[in-house]
Every structure is written in C-alpha cells, then in structure tokens.
N, C-alpha and C positions, 0 to 999 in steps of 0.2 A: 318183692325181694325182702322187706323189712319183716315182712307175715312169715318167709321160710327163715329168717334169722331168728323170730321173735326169743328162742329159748335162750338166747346170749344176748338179747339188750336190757337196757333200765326200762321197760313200759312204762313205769311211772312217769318217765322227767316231761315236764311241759313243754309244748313245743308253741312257733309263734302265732297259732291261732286258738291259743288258750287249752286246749286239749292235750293229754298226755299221747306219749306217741302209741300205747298199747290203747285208746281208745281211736284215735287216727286209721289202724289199722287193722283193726280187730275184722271188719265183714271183708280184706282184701280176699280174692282169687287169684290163682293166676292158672289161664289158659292155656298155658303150651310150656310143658315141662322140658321142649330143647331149647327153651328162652332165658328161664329160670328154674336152676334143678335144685329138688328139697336137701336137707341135709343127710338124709339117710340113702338119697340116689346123687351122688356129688356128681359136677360134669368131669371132674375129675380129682382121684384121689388124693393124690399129693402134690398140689400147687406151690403158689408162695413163691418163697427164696430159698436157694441151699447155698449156706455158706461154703465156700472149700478152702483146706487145709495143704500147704506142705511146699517144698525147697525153691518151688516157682511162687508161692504168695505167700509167707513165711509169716504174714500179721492177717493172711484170709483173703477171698476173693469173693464174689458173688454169682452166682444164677440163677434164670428164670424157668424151671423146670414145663411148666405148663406153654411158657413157646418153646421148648426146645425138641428136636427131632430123638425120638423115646430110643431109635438105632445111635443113636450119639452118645447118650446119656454116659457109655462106657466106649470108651473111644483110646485109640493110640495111633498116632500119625508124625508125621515129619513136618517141622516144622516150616511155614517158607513167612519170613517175616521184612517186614515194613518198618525202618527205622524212626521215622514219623510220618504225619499226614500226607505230608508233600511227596515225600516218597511213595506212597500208599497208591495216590492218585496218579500219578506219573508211571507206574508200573502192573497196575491191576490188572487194564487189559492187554498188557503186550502178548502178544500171540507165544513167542519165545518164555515168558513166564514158566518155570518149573514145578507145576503145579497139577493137582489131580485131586477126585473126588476123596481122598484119603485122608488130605493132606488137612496139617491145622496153621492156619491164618495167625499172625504176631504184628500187631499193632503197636510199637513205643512212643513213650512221648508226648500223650495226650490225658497226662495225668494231672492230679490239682498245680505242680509246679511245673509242670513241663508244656502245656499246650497254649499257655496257664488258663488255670479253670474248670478240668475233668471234662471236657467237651464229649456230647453227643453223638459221636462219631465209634463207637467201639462197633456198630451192627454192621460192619463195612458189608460194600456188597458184593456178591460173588463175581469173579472174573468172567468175562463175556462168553469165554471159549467154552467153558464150565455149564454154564447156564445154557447156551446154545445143544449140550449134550445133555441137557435134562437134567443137571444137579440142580437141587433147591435148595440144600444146608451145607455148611462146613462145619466144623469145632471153630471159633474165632474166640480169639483172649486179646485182649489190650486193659490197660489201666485207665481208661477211660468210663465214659457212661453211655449209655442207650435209652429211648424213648422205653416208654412203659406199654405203648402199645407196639411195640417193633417183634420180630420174629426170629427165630434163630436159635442155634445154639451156642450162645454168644456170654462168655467168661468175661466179668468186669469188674473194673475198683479192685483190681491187682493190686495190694497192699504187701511191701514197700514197691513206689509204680520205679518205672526205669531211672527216672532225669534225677531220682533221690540215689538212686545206686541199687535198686532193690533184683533181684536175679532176673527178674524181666528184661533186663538191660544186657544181660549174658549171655540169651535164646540167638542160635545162631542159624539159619540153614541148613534144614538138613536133620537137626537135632531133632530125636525123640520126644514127644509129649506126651503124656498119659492122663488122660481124663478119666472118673469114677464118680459119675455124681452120687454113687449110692450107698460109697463110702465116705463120699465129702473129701476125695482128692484132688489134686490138680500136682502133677509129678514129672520134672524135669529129667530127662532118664541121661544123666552124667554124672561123671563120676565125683566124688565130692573133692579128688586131686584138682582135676579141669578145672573142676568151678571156681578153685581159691585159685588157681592161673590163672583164667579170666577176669575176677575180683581185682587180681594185682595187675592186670593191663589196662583196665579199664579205664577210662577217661571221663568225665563229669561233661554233658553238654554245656556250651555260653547260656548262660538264660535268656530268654526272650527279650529282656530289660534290663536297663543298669541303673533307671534310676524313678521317681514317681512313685504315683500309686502301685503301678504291676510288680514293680521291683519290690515295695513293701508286702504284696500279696504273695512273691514267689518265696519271698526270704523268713516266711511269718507262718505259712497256709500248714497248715498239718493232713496228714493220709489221709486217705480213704477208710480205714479202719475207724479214724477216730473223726469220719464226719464233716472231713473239709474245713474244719474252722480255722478263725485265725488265733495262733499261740496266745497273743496276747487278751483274748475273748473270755480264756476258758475260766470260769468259778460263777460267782452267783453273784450278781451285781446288785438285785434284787427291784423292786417296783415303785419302792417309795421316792413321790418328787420331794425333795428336799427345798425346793427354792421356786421363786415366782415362774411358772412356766407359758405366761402370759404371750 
C-alpha cells in the first residue's frame, strides 16, 4: 500500500528501524490488484466524505460515499422518523411500521447534546419485515455518528442536531426528503411558512442531566460542524510546562 502511495509521501522521513520509509519500501510488490488498487486503477473513484448542504443541515451534514448504495446516492422518499433511540428500538420492527423500500429513516436525538455524546447508533438497522423482503439499504439521517467500517447509505453529524433546535427536530412523517450526493444536498421538501410554524411550536427536549459532569458536557459541547468540543476548550493553550510537573 505505501509502494502504490509512494507519489504523495515524504520517502525521506525516518522511520523506527533507522531507514527512511522510500528505502523501507522501495523492492515492495503487491500481488493481487483486488487487494490493493494503484492510483491510476482506484477500487473506486470518489471515496472519502461528501459533505451536504441545505434547510435540513443548515451548518452541513456528512457521507460515506464508497458504503453507500450508488441507487441511493440520489434519492427522495418519505420520511418515517424515530424521535430518539428508545423510540427507534421499540418500533423498528413492529410489523404495522409504515414503512417501505423508498422510504428514508430519521433518527433524533443522538447528537453531541442530546444522546449526550454523538453515539454510534446513526447506521440503524433495517426493519425486519424490510430485510425479510430482500431490502439491504435505506437513505438513514440522524445527527449522530457511525462506525467507520459500517455500511449504508447513512447521513450523519446533522449540523445543527435536533435537541439544539436544528430542522432535524421539525422532520415529521410522511415528510418529503431529498437526498443529492452529487450536488452535496440534503433538502427538507416544506415550505419555509411550515417550517417557521413548526420552529414556533417547537419544544426543547429535558436534558438527559441536571447537574455533574453530563450537565457541564450538554451545556458546554459545541456541533458537529465544529468538532464536538467543549466551548470552553477552544484557542491554543499551547505546550509549554510552566511549573514543576513532577
């Protein structure tokens, strides 16, 4: 793998057996190009991440293009959403579920402030009745996160997430969603009257905490956009010990 990168590393820097890494690597081979593909045969062209844009993630969202189903990529379905986890779990597979291969998955709640922590839970998994009929992908959005090796075509790190107030929090059943990874959309299809109606009904979840550490963490933690940290964190503190660290 280091041999089919070599044109984008330092070859020179040493590494820990005294050897620089282009002398490391210099005689590698690699035998089976569906194991490791060169840069001019990619296993696939546009990986990575695509950030998306617009009235449903209004500070960005995130996907994983290279898991996601390439029929998906462009996508518009009805919403059927999960108000948090609990819910999520408690209703996925009821048989009665209004729910179909079309349909796109809304996960709330499972954001830096709201789950609290951004939990690993956005790759939910398909309803039993679903799967049983040989579906293998939905569209899924939640403001949450997913394993890095997980599968899907699974929108996450909704920025602003729900429990902060962010239009995630407004997706109701039934509601239109419109996915375009190739425009880097992600597009709530209501009208912008609705939306400031729903805005002004809206209600702020309790927080998970009132008081402690979690309480410091919900009242403090910033987006997804800006990295999960905590408010008080952000500048440059910098390295130097100033005092006995003994």
């Amino acid at each position: 793998m280091l041999k089919a990168l070599e044109n984008h590393l330092h070859l020179h820097t040493i590494t820990a057996n005294g050897k620089t890494l282009g002398e490391n690597n210099s005689g590698a081979e690699c035998y089976n190009r569906k194991v490791i593909a060169s840069m001019d045969h990619p296993f696939q062209k546009e990986a990575g991440i695509a950030v998306l844009k617009g009235n449903l993630c209004e500070n960005g969202a995130v996907i994983k293009p290279s898991a996601a189903t390439p029929e998906l990529m462009q996508h518009r379905g009805k919403a059927v959403v999960f108000e948090n986890i609990e819910d999520y779990h408690r209703r996925v597979d009821d048989p009665e579920l209004d729910i179909d291969e079309n349909s796109v998955m809304v996960l709330k709640g499972v954001g830096p402030q709201g789950y609290p922590g951004m939990a690993e839970v956005g790759n939910m998994d398909l309803p039993e009745k679903l799967i049983k009929k040989g579906v293998k992908d939905l569209v899924r959005i939640s403001d949450g996160r997913m394993s890095g090796t997980a599968y899907g075509t699974v929108v996450l790190h909704v920025s602003p997430e729900s429990t902060a107030g962010g239009v995630l929090a407004l997706v109701q059943n039934g509601d239109m969603i419109r996915l375009d990874v190739k425009n880097r959309r992600l597009q709530l299809e209501i009208s912008d009257e609705e939306l400031q109606r729903r805005k002004a009904a809206w209600i702020k979840p309790a927080p998970a905490a009132q008081r402690g550490y979690v309480q410091l963490y919900i009242n403090h933690v910033q987006q997804a956009d800006k990295g999960a940290d905590l408010d008080f964190l952000v500048g440059n503190s910098g390295s130097k010990v100033t005092r006995d660290a003994h």
